[in-house]
C-alpha positions, 0 to 999 in steps of 0.5 A: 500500500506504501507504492503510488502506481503508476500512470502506466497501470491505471491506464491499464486496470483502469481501462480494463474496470471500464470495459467490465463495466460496459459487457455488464451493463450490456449483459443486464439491459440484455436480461431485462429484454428476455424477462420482458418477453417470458412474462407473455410466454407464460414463464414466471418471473422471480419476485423481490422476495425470492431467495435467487442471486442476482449474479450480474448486480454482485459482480457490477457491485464488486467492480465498482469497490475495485475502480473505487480501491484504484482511485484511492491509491492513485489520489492518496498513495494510501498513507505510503508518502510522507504529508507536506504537513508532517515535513513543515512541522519537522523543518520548524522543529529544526529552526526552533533548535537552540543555537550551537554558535554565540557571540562574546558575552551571550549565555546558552541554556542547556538540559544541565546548566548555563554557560556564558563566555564573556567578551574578550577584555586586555590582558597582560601576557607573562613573558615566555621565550617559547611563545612566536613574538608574533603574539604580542597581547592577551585576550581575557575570556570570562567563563562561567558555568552554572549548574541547574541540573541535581547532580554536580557537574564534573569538571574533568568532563568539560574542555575548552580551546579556541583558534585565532584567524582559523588557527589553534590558539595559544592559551596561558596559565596563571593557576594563582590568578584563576586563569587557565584552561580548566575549571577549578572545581566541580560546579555543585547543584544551584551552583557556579564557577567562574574562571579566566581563558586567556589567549595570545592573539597577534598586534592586530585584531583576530577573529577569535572561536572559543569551544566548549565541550561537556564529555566530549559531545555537542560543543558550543562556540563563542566567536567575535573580534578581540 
């Protein structure tokens, strides 16, 4: 039932229903002509309330059912195609999803919690003979991670990086100043943490991305200018 026939087959069915129905129609007009002349002969005629099949009726009635079944699965396919209602509800769903791309200093919700990374404000780099002289400034990020789920959320169980111009972006690590790339601590139920992601960027501005990970899966991104 789940298969639209095609043209080619209601030409040919139907064509063939057609022509049932016309010898049928020929055959009873036929009938009713020699009943007509066996009532002067004396013949009896069965009445209406005689127990006698009526052969030709059944078999116009079934034929009837059939073009009536044909009709059906040449308009309606039968439930075998997905509707155009069920495809726009589907596409709705898909624009209503929540956002997997912020800008600096916006928040997302999610099932667990809310995260927010703040916009990039100057940050003095420490000096480090192994970092490209290129990289000449700091970009602080303030993250923040609120738990409003009931059970604590981890802190091993979030990464974070980001990239600079489309590049893997050199992150620093002062753990006395709270800056780093890790949360300090598990976030407990009702609970926040906050910290500092810093980023080296070059003398001009760079188009910054910061990733957030939560065991791995669905990561969100924070992009803007720092």
């Amino acid at each position: 039932m789940g298969v639209t026939p095609s043209i080619g087959w209601i030409r040919r069915y139907g064509q063939g229903f057609l022509a049932d129905w016309m010898v049928l129609s020929s055959h009873l007009t036929a009938g009713s002509r020699r009943k007509s002349d066996e009532v002067g002969s004396g013949v009896r005629i069965p009445s209406p309330g005689d127990n006698v099949p009526d052969t030709g009726r059944e078999l116009m009635r079934r034929t009837a059912v059939a073009v009536a079944v044909a009709t059906c699965l040449v308009v309606t396919g039968c439930g075998g195609q997905t509707s155009k209602s069920s495809s726009a509800s589907s596409t709705s769903t898909s624009k209503s999803a929540a956002p997997q791309v912020m800008k600096f200093g916006e928040e997302r919700a999610g099932k667990r919690g809310v995260i927010s990374v703040g916009k990039p404000a100057a940050h003095d780099l420490p000096a480090d003979p192994r970092r490209s002289k290129e990289l000449t400034r700091g970009a602080k990020f303030a993250i923040t991670v609120r738990n409003t789920a009931k059970k604590a959320l981890e802190a091993s169980a979030f990464t974070f990086a980001a990239t600079t111009n489309g590049a893997a972006a050199v992150s620093i690590t002062d753990v006395a100043k709270g800056i780093g790339d890790k949360l300090p601590a598990d976030v407990l139920p009702g609970a926040d943490r906050t910290f500092g992601f810093v980023v080296a960027l070059p003398a001009n501005p760079a188009d910054v991305t910061v990733k957030i990970a939560y065991q791995g899966v669905n990561p969100l991104y924070w992009t803007g200018t720092a």
